[in-house]
PDB file of the backbone (N, CA, C, O) and the ligand in Angstrom, with CONECT records:
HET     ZN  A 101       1
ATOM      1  N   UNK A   1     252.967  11.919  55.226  1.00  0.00           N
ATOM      2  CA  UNK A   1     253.260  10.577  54.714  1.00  0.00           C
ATOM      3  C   UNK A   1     254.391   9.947  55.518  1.00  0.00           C
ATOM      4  O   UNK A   1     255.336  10.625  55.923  1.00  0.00           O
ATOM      5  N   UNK A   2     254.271   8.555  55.758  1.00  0.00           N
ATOM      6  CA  UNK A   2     255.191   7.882  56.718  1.00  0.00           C
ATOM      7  C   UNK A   2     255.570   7.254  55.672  1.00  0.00           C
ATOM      8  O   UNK A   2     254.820   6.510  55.041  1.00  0.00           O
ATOM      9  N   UNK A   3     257.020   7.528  55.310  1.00  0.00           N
ATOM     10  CA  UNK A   3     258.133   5.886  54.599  1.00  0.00           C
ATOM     11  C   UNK A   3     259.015   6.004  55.436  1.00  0.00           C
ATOM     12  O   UNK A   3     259.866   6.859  55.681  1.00  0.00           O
ATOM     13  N   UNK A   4     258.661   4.838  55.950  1.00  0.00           N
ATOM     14  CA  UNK A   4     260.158   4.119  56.119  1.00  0.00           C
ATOM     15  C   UNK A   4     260.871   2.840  55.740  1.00  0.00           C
ATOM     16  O   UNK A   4     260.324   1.775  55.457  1.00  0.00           O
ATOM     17  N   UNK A   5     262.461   3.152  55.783  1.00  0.00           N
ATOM     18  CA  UNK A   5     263.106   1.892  54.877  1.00  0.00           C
ATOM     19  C   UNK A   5     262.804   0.641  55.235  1.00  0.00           C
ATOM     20  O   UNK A   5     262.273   0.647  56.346  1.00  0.00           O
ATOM     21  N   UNK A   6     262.920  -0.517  54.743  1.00  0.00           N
ATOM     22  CA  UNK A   6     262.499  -1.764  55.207  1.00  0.00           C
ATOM     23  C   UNK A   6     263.191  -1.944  56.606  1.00  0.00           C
ATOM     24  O   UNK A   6     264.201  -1.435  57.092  1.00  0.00           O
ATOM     25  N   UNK A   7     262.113  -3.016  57.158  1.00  0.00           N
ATOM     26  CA  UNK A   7     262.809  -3.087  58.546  1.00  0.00           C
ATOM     27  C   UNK A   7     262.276  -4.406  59.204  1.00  0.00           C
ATOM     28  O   UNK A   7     261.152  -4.843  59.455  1.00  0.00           O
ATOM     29  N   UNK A   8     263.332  -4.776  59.348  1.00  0.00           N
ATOM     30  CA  UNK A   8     262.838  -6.304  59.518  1.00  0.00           C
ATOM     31  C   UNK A   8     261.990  -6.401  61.220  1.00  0.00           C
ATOM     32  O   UNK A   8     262.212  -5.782  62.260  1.00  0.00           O
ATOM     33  N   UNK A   9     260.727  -7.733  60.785  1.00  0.00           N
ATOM     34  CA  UNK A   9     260.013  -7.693  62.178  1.00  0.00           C
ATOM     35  C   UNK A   9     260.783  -8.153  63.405  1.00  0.00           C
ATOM     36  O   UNK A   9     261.904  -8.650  63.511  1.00  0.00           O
ATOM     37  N   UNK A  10     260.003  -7.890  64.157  1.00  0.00           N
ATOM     38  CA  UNK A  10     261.093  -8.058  65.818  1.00  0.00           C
ATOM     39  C   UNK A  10     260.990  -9.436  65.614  1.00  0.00           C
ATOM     40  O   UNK A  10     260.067  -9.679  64.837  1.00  0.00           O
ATOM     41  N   UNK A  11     261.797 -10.815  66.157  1.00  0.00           N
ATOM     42  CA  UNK A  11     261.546 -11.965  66.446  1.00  0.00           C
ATOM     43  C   UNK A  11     261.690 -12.250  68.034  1.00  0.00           C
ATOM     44  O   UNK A  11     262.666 -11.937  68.717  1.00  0.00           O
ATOM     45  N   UNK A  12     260.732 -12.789  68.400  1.00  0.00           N
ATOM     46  CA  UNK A  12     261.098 -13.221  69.821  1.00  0.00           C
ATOM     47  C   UNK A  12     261.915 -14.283  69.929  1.00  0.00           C
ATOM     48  O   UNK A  12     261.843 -15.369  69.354  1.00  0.00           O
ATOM     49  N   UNK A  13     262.898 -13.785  70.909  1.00  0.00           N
ATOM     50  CA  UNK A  13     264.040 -14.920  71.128  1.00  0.00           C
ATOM     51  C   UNK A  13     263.718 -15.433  72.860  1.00  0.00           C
ATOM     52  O   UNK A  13     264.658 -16.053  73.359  1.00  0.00           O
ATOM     53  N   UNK A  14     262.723 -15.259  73.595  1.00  0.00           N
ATOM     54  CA  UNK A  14     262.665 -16.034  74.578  1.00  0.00           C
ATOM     55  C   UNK A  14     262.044 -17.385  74.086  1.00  0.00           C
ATOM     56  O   UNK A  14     261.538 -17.427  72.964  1.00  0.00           O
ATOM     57  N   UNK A  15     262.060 -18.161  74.653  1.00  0.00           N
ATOM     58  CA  UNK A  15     261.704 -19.305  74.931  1.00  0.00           C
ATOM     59  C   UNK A  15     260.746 -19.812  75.110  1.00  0.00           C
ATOM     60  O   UNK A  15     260.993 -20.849  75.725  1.00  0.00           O
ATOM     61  N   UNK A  16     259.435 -19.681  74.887  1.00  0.00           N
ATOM     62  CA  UNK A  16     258.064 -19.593  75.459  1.00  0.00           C
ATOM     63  C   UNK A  16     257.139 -21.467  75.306  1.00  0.00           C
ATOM     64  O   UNK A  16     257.144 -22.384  74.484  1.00  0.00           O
ATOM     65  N   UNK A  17     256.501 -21.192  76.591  1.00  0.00           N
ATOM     66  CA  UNK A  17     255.807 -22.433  76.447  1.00  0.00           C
ATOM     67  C   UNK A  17     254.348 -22.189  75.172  1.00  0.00           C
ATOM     68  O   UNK A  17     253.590 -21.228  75.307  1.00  0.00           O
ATOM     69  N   UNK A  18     254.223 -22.897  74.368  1.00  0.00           N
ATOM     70  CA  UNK A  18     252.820 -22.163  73.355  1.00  0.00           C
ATOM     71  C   UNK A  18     251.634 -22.695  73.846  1.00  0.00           C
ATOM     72  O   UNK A  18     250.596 -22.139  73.487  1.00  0.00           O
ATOM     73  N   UNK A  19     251.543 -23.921  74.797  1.00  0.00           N
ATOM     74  CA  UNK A  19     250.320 -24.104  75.215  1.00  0.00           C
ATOM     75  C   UNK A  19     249.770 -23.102  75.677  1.00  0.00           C
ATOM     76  O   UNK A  19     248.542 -23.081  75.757  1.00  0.00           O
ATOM     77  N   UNK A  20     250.644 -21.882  76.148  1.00  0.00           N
ATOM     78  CA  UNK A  20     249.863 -21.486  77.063  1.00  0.00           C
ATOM     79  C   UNK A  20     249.191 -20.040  76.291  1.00  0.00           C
ATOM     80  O   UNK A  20     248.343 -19.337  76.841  1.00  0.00           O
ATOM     81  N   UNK A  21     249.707 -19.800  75.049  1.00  0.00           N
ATOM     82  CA  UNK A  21     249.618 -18.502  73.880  1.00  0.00           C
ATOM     83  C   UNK A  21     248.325 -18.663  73.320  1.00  0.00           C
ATOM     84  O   UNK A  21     247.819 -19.736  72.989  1.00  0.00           O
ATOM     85  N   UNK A  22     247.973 -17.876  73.260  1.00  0.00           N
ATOM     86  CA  UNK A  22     246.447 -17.504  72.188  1.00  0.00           C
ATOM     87  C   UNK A  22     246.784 -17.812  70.989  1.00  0.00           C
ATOM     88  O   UNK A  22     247.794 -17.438  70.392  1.00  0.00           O
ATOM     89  N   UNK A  23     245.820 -18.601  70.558  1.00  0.00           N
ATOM     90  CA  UNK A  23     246.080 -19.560  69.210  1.00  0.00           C
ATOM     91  C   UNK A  23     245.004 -17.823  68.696  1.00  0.00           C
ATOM     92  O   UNK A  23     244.131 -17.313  69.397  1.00  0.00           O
ATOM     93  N   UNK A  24     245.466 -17.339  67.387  1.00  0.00           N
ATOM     94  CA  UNK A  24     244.909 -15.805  66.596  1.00  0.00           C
ATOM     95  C   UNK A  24     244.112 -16.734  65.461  1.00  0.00           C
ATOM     96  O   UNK A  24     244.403 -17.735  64.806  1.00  0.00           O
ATOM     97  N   UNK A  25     242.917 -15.840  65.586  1.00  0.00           N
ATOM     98  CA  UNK A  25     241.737 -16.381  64.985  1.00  0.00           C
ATOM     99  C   UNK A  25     241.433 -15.161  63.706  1.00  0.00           C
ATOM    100  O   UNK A  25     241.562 -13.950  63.889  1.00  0.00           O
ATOM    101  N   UNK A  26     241.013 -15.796  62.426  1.00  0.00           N
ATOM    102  CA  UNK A  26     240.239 -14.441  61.937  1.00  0.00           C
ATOM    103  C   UNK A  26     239.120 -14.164  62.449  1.00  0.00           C
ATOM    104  O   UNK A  26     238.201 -14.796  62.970  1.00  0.00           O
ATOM    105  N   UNK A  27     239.363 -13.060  62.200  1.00  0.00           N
ATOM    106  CA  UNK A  27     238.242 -12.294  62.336  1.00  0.00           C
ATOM    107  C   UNK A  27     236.804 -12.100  61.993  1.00  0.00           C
ATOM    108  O   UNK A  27     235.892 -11.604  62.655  1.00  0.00           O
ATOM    109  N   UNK A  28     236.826 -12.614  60.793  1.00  0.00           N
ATOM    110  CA  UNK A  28     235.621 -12.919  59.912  1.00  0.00           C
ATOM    111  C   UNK A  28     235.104 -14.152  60.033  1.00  0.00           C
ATOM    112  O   UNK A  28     233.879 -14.267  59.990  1.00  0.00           O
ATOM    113  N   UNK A  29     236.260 -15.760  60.274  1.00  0.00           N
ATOM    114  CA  UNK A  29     235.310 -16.512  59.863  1.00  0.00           C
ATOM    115  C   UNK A  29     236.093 -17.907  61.281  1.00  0.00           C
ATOM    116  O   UNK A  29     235.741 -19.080  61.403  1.00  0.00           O
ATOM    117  N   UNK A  30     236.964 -17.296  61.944  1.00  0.00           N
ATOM    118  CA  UNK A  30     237.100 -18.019  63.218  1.00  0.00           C
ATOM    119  C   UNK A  30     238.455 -18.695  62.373  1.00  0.00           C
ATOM    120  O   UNK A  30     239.494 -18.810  63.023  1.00  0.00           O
ATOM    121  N   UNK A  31     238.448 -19.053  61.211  1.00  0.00           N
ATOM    122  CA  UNK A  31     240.021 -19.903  61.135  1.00  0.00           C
ATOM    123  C   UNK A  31     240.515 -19.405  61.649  1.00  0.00           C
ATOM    124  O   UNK A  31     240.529 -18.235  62.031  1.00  0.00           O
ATOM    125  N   UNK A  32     241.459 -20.873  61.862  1.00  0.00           N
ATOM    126  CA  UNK A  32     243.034 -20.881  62.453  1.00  0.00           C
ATOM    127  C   UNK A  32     244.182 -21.014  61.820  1.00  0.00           C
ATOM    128  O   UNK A  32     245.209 -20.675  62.408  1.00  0.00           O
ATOM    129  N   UNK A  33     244.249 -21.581  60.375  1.00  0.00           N
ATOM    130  CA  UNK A  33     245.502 -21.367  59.795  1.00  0.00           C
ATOM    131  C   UNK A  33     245.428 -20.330  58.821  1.00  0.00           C
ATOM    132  O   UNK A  33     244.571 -20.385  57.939  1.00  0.00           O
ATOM    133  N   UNK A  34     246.356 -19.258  58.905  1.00  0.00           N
ATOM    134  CA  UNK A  34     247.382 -18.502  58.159  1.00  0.00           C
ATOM    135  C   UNK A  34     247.927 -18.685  56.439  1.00  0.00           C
ATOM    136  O   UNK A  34     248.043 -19.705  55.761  1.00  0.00           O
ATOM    137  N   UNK A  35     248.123 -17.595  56.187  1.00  0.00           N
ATOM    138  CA  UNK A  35     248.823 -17.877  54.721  1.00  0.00           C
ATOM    139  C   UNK A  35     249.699 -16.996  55.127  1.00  0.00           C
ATOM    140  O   UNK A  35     249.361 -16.040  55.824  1.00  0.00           O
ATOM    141  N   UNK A  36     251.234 -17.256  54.651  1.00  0.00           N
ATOM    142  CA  UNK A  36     251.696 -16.273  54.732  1.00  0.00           C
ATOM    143  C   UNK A  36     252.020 -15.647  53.619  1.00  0.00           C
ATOM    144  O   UNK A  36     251.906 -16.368  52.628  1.00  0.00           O
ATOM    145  N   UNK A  37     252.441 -14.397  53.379  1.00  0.00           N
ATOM    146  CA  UNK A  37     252.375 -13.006  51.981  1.00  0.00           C
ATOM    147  C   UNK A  37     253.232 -11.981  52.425  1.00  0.00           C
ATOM    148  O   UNK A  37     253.759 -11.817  53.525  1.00  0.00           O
ATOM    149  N   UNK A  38     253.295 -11.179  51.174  1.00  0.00           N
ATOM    150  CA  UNK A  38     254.212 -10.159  51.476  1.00  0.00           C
ATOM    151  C   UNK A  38     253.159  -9.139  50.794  1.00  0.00           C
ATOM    152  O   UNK A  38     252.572  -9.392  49.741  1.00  0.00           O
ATOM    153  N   UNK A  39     253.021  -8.088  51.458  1.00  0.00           N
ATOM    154  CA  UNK A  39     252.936  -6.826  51.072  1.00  0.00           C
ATOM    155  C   UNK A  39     254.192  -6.027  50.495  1.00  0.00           C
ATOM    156  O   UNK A  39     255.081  -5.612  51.239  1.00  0.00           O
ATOM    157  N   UNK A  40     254.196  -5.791  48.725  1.00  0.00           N
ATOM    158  CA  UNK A  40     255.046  -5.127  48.710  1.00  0.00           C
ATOM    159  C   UNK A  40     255.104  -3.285  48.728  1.00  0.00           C
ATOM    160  O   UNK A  40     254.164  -2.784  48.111  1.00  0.00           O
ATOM    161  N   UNK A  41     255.967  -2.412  49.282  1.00  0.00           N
ATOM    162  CA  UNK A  41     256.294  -1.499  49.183  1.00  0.00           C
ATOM    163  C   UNK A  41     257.030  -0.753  48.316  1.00  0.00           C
ATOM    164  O   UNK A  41     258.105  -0.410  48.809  1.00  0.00           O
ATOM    165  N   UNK A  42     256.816  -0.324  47.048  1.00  0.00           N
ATOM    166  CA  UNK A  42     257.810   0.524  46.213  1.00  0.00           C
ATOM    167  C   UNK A  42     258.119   1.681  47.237  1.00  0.00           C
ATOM    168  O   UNK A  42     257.301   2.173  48.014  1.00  0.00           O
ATOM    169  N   UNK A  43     259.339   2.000  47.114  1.00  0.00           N
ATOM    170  CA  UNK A  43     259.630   3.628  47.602  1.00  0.00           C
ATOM    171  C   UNK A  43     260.395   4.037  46.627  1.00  0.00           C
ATOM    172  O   UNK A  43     261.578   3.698  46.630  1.00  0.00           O
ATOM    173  N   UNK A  44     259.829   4.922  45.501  1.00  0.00           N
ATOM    174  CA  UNK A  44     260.120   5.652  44.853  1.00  0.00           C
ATOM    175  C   UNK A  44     261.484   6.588  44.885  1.00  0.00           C
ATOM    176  O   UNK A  44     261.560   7.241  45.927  1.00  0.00           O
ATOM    177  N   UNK A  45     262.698   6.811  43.855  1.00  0.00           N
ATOM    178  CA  UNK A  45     263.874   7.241  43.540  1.00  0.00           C
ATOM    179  C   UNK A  45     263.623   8.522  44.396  1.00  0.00           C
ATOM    180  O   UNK A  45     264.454   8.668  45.292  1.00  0.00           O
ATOM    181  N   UNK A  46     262.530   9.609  44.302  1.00  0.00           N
ATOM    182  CA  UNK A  46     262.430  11.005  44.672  1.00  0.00           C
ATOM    183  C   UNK A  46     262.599  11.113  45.803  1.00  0.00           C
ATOM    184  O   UNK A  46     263.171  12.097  46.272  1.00  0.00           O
ATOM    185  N   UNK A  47     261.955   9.712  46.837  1.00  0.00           N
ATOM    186  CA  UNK A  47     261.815  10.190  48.249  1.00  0.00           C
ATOM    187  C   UNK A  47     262.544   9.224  48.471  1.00  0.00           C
ATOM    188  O   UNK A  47     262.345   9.151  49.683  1.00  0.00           O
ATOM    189  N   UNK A  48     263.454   8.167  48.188  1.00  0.00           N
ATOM    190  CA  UNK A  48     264.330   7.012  48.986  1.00  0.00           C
ATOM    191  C   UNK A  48     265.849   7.492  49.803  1.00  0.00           C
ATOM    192  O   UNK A  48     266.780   8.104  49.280  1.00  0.00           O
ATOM    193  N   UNK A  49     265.785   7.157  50.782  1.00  0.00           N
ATOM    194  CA  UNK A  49     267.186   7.554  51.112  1.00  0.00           C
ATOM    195  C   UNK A  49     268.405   7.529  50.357  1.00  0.00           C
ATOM    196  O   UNK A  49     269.399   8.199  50.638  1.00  0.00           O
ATOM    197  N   UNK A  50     268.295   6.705  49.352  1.00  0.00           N
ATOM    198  CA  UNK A  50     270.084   6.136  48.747  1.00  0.00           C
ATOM    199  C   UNK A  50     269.237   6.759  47.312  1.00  0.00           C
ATOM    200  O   UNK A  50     270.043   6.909  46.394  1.00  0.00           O
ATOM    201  N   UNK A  51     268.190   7.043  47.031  1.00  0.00           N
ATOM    202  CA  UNK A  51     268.566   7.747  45.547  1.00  0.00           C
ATOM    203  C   UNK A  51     267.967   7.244  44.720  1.00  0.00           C
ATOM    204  O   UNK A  51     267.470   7.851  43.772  1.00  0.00           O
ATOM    205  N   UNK A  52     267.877   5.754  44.959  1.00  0.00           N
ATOM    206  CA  UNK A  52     267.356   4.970  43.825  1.00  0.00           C
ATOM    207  C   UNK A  52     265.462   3.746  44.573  1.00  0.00           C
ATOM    208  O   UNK A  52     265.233   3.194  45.650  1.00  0.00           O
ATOM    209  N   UNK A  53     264.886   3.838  43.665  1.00  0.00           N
ATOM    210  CA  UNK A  53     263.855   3.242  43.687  1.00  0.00           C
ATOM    211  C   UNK A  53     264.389   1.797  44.488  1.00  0.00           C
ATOM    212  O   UNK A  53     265.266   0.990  44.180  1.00  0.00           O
ATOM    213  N   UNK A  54     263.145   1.881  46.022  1.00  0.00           N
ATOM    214  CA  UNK A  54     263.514   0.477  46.922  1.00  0.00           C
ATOM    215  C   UNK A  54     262.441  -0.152  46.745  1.00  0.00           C
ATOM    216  O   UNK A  54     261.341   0.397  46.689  1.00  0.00           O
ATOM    217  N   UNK A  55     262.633  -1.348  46.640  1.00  0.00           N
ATOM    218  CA  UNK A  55     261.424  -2.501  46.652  1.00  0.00           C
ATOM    219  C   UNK A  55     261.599  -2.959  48.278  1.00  0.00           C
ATOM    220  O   UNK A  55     262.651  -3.391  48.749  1.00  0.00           O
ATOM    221  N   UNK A  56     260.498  -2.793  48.933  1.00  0.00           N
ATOM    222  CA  UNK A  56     260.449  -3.255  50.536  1.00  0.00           C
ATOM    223  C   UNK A  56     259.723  -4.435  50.769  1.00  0.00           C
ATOM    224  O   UNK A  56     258.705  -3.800  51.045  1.00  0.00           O
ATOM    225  N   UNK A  57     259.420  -5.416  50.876  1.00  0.00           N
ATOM    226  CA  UNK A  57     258.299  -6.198  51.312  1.00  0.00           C
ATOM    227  C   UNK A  57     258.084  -6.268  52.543  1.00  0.00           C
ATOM    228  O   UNK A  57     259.001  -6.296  53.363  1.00  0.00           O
ATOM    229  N   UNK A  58     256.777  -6.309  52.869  1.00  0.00           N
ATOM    230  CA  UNK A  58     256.681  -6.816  54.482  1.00  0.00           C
ATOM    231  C   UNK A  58     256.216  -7.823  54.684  1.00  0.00           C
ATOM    232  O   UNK A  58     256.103  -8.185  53.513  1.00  0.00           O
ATOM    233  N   UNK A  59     255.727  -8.833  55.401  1.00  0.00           N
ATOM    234  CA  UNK A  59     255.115  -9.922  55.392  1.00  0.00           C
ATOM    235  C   UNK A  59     254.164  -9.472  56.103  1.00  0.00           C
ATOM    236  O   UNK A  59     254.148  -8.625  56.996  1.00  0.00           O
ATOM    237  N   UNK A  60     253.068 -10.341  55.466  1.00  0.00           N
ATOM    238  CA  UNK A  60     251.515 -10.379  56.445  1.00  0.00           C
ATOM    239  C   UNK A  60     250.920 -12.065  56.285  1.00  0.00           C
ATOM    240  O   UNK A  60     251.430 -12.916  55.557  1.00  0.00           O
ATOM    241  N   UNK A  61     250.062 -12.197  56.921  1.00  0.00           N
ATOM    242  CA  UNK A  61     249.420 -13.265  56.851  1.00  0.00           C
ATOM    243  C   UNK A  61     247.894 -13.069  56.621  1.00  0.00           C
ATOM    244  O   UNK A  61     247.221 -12.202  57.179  1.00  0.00           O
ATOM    245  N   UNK A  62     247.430 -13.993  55.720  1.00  0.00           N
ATOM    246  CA  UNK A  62     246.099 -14.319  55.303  1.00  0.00           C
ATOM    247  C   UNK A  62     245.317 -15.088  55.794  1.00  0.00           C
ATOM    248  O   UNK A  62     245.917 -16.099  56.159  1.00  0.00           O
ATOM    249  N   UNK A  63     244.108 -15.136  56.025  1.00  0.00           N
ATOM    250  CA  UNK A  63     243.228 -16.007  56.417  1.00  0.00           C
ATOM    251  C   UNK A  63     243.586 -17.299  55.476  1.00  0.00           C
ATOM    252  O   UNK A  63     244.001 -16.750  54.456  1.00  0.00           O
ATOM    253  N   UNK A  64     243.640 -18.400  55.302  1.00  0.00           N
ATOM    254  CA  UNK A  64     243.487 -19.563  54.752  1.00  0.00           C
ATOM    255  C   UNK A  64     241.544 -19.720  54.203  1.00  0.00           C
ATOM    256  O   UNK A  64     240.863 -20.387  53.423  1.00  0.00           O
ATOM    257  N   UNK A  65     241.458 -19.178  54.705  1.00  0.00           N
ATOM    258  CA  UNK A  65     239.829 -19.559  54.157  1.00  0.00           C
ATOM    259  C   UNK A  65     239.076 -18.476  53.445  1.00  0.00           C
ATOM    260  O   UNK A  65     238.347 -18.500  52.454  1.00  0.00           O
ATOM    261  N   UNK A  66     239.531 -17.372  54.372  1.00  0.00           N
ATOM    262  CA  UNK A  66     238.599 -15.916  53.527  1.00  0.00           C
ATOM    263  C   UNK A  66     239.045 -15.632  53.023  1.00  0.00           C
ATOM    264  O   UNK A  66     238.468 -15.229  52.012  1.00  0.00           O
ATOM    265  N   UNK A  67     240.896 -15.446  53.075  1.00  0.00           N
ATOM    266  CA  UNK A  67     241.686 -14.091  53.210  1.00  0.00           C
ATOM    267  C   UNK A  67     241.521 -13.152  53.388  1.00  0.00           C
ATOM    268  O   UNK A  67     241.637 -12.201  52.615  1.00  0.00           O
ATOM    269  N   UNK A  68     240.996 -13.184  55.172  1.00  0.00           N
ATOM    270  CA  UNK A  68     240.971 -11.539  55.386  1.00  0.00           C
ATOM    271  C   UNK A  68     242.469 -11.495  55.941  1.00  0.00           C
ATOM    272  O   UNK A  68     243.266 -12.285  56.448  1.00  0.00           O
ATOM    273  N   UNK A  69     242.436 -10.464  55.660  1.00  0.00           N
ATOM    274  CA  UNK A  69     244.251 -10.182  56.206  1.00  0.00           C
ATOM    275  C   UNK A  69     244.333 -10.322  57.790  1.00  0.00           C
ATOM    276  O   UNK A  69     243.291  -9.930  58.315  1.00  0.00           O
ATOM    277  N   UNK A  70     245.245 -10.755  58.651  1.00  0.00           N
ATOM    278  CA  UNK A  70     245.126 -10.940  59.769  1.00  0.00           C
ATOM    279  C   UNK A  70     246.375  -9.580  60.299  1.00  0.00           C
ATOM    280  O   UNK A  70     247.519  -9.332  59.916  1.00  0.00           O
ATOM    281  N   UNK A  71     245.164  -8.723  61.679  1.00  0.00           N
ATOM    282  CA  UNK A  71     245.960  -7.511  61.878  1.00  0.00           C
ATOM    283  C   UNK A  71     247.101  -8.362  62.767  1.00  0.00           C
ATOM    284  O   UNK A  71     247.087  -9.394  63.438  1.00  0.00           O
ATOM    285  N   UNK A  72     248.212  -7.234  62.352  1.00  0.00           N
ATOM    286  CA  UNK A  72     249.721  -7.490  63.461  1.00  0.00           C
ATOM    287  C   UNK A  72     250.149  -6.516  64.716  1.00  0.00           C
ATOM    288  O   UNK A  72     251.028  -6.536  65.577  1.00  0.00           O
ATOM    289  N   UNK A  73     248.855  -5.492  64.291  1.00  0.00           N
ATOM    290  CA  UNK A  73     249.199  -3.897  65.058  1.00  0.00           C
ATOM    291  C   UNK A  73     249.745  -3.034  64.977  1.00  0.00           C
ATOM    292  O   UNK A  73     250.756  -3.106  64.278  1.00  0.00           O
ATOM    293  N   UNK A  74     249.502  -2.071  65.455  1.00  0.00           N
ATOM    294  CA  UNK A  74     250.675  -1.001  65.235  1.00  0.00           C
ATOM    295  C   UNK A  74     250.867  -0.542  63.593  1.00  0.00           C
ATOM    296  O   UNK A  74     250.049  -0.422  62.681  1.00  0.00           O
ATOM    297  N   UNK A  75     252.370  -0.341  63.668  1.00  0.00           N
ATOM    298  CA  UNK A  75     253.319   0.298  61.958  1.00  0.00           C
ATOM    299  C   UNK A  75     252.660  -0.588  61.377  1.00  0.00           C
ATOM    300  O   UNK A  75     251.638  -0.329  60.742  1.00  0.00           O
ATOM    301  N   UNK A  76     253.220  -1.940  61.528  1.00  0.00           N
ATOM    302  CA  UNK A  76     252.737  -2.277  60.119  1.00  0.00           C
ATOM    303  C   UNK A  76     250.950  -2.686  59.540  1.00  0.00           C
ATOM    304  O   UNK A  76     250.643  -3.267  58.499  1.00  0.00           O
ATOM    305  N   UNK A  77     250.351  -2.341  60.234  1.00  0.00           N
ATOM    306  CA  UNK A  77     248.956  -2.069  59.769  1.00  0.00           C
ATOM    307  C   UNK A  77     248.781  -0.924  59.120  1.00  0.00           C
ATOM    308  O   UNK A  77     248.025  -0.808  58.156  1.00  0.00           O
ATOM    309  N   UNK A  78     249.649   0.235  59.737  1.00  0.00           N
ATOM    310  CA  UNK A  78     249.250   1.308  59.278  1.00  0.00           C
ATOM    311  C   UNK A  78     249.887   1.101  57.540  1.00  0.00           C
ATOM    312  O   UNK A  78     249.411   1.443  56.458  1.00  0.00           O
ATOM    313  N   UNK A  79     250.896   0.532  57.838  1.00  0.00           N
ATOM    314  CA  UNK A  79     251.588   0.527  55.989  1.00  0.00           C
ATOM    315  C   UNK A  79     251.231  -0.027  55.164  1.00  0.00           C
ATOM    316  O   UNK A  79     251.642   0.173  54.021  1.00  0.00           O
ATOM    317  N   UNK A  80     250.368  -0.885  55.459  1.00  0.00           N
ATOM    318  CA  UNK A  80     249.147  -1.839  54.252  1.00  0.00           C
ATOM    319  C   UNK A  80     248.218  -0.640  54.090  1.00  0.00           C
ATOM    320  O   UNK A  80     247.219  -0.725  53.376  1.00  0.00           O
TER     321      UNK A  80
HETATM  322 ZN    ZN A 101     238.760 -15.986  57.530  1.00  0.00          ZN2+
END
């Protein structure tokens, strides 16, 4: 089992032109706008580092039309 404590997502701090970025599509039904959500995480008193029961959220984003969840990669796919 993988817990780990909350951890906030990386933000990019360069500067980027977006014309030039891949506009992320679902998967299921081609939209383009997003919902955004939190997945929450209990981590339980037994296994938390400090002792006491952590509430973690992560954020994900939703399809606007299906809600299929839109992947981010990596960790946090695996933690949904
Ligand atoms: Zn969709």
């Amino acid at each position: 089992m993988n817990m780990k404590p909350r951890k906030p997502l990386p933000k990019a701090k360069v500067q980027v032109d977006l014309t030039d970025a891949e506009t992320m599509t679902c998967g299921k039904c081609d939209n383009k706008i997003f919902i955004q959500g939190y997945v929450i995480k209990k981590i339980s008193a037994i296994i938390s580092p400090t002792g006491k029961e952590v509430i973690a959220p992560i954020q994900v984003f939703n399809c606007g039309n299906c809600g299929e969840l839109l992947p981010l990669g990596g960790e946090i796919d695996e933690l949904i």
